[in-house]
Structures are given as structure tokens and as C-alpha cells.
N, C-alpha and C positions, 0 to 999 in steps of 0.2 A: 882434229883430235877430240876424243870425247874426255870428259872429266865427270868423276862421280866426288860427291861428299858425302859422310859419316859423319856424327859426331856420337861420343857416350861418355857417359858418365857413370860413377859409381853411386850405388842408393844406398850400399851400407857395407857391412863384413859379408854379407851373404850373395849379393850381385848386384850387378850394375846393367845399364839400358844403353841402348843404340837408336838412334836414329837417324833415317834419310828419306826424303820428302815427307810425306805425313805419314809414313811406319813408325811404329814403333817396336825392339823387340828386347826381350828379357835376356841376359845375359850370368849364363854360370861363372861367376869369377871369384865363388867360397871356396877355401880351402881344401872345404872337405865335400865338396862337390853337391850340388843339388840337381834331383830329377826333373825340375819342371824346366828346363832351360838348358842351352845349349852352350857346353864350355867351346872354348875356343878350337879346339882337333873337330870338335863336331860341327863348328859353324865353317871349317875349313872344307869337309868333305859337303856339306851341305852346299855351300855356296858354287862346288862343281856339278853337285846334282839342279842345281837350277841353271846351269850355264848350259849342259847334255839337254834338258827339258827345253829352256827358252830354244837351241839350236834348233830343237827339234819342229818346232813352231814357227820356225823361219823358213828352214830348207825345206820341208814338206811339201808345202803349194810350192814351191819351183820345181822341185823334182817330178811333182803330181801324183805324189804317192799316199796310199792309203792308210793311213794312220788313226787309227779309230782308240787307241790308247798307250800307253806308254809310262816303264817305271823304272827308276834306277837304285839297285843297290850298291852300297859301298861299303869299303873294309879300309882302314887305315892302317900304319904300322910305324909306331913309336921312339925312336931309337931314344934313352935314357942322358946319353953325353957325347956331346951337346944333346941336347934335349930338340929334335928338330922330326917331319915325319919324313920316315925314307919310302916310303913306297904305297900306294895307293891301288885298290885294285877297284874296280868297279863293273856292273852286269847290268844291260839293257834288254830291258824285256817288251818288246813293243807286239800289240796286239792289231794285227795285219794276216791278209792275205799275199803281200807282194815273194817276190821272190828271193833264195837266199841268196843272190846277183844284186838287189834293190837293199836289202839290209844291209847289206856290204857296203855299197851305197851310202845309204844313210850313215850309215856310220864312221866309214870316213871324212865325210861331207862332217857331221858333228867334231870330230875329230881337230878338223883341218881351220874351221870358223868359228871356234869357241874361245874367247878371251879364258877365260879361265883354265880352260882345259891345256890350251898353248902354255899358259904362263908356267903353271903348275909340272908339265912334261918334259919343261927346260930345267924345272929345278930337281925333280924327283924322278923316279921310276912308276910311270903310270899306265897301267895295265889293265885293257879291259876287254869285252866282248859283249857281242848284240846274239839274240835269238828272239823266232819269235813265240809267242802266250803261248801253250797249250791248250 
């Protein structure tokens, strides 16, 4: 089994920091919320958008597919009480020639091999789709 560490701490009323190996990252944990930093729903959807990317970086060279770039957006959605997110939708825009047979592919291969993406689908409603660049 693999094991990650985190640790963070707070720098004041306005945010607090995270670290694992030698990252560092700034953390929204003001009340009234700051721009330069990511509150925690964002560092939620963020942390799936690098698990899609990192997948993607893995299955590629086994599939042997051509992957010349690759982006993912995401939408989150809130519920107030409990306070928990119920639904995540997300879009992968991968810039390829393969065909829509290989995106299909890809994407469930991402799907299927993502620690986060699994974790996350067992708890919520997570919803996405691949296309490729224009």
C-alpha cells in the first residue's frame, strides 16, 4: 500500500499553508475568503484535476496514444446542510488526432486507475466527458 503525508498549519485569520515533500501551498481558510489561494471545495476539485492529468500521463505510453496536450475543467456543487459537495461534473479536452474509439479509451482507462477519481465516485455523483481540441 501506498501512504501519502500532509501536514498545515495556520499563519493567521487569513490562511494557512500545507505541505508534502518539499511543496509548499497557500491555503484559503479566511472567513471571508481570499483570491490568491485555494479554499478547500477548490483544492477538492483541483486535487481530481491532477489525478485525470497524472492518469493521463501514465496510460498514454501503454495505450500508445497520441497525446500532444490535455485540460480539464470542473464545476462543483455545494449542498448548504450538511454542508458536503454532492456532485461534480468535469470536461476533458485532450488535443489528439486518435479516434473517438481511443478517447473513449482514454477515458475510461482514467476513469478506472485514478485514486481520486475512484475515491470521490463512491462518495458523490461524478460526471464527466472527454472530447477532442478543436
Amino acid at each position: 500500500m501506498l501512504e501519502y503525508r500532509v501536514t498545515a498549519r495556520r499563519i493567521d485569520s487569513h490562511g494557512s499553508e500545507a505541505e508534502a515533500k518539499s511543496a509548499r501551498l497557500v491555503l484559503d481558510t479566511d472567513l471571508a475568503g481570499r483570491d490568491d489561494a485555494f479554499n478547500p471545495a477548490e483544492m477538492l476539485l483541483a486535487s481530481l484535476a491532477a489525478c485525470l492529468l497524472k492518469g493521463a500521463e501514465r496510460v498514454a505510453p501503454m495505450l500508445r496514444f497520441d497525446l500532444r496536450g490535455i485540460e480539464v475543467s470542473l464545476h462543483g456543487v455545494r449542498q448548504d446542510s450538511p454542508p458536503r459537495m454532492v456532485r461534480i461534473d468535469y470536461a476533458i479536452v485532450v488535443d489528439t488526432d486518435e479516434t473517438d474509439q481511443r478517447l473513449d479509451l482514454l477515458h475510461r482507462n482514467l476513469r478506472k486507475y485514478g485514486t481520486i477519481s475512484n475515491t470521490l465516485a463512491e462518495a458523490i455523483e461524478l460526471v464527466g466527458t472527454i472530447r477532442r481540441k478543436d
